[in-house]
C-alpha positions in Angstrom: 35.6 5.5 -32.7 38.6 6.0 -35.3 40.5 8.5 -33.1 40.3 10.1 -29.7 39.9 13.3 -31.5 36.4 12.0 -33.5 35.6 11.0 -29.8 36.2 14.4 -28.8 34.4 16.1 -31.3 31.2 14.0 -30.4 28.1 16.2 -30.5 25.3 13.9 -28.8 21.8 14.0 -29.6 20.6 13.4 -26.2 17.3 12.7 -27.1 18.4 10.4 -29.4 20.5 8.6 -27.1 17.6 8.4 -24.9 15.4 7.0 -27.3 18.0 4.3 -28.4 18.6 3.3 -25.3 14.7 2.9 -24.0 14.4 0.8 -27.2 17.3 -1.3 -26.9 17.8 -1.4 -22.9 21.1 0.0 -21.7 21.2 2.9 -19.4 23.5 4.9 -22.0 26.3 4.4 -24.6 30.2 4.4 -23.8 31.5 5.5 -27.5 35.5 4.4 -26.8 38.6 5.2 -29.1 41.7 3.6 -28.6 45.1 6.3 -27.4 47.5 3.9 -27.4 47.0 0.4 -28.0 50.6 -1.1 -26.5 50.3 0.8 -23.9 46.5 0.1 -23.2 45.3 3.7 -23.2 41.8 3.9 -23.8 39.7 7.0 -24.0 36.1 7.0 -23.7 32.7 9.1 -23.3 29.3 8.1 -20.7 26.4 9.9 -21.9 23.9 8.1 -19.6 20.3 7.4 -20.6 18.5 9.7 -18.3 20.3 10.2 -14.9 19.5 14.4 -15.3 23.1 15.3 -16.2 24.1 14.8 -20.3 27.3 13.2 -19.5 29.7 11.7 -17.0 33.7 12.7 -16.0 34.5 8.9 -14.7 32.1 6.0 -14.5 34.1 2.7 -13.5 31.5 0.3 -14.2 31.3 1.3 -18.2 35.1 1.1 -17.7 35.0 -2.2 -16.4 32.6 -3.3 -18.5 35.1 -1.7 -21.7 38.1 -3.8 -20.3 36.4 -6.9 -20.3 34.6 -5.7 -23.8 38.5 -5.1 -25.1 39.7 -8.1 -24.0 36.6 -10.5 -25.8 37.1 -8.2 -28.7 41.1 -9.4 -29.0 42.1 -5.4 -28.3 43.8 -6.2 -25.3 45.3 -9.6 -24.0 44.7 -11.0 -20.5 48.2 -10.4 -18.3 48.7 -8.2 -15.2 49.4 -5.0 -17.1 46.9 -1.9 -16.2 44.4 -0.8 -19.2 44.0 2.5 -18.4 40.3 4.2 -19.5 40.8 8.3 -19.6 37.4 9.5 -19.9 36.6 13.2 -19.1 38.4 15.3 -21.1 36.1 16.1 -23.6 34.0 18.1 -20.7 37.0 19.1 -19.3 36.7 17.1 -16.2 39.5 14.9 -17.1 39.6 11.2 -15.0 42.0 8.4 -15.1 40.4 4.7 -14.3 
């Protein structure tokens, strides 16, 4: 996403999401923005295919699978520092992973 605050203001169709993700096989989308790029601050959204809730506060394997994804995608390089993935705060439920 351009900004954590278009991230924020996501309004998902879940029915949609559902839909797109029976047709193309992942168990829900991880829309990401970047906070602050130096300091590896990520901020992120789970709304899960069909688990029974709309969306998640922390969910380490989509953040795992977003470090690796920022790292192939040249947004982050490889070293020791942390990337940090803040996800949550959109439902108020904020998480640090």
């Amino acid at each position: 996403m351009a900004s954590p605050t278009a991230l924020d203001a996501l309004q998902p169709r879940f029915d949609k999401i559902e839909a797109l993700c029976q047709r193309i096989g992942p168990t829900g989308l991880y829309p990401y923005a970047t906070f602050d790029g130096g300091e590896r601050i990520f901020d992120a959204r789970q709304f899960p295919r069909a688990s029974g809730y709309p969306e998640d506060a922390a969910t380490g394997i989509a953040a795992s699978a977003l470090s690796f994804g920022l790292l192939a995608n040249g947004l982050v390089d490889a070293s020791t520092r942390p990337i940090t993935i803040r996800q949550g705060r959109a439902m108020k439920r904020p998480a640090r992973i």
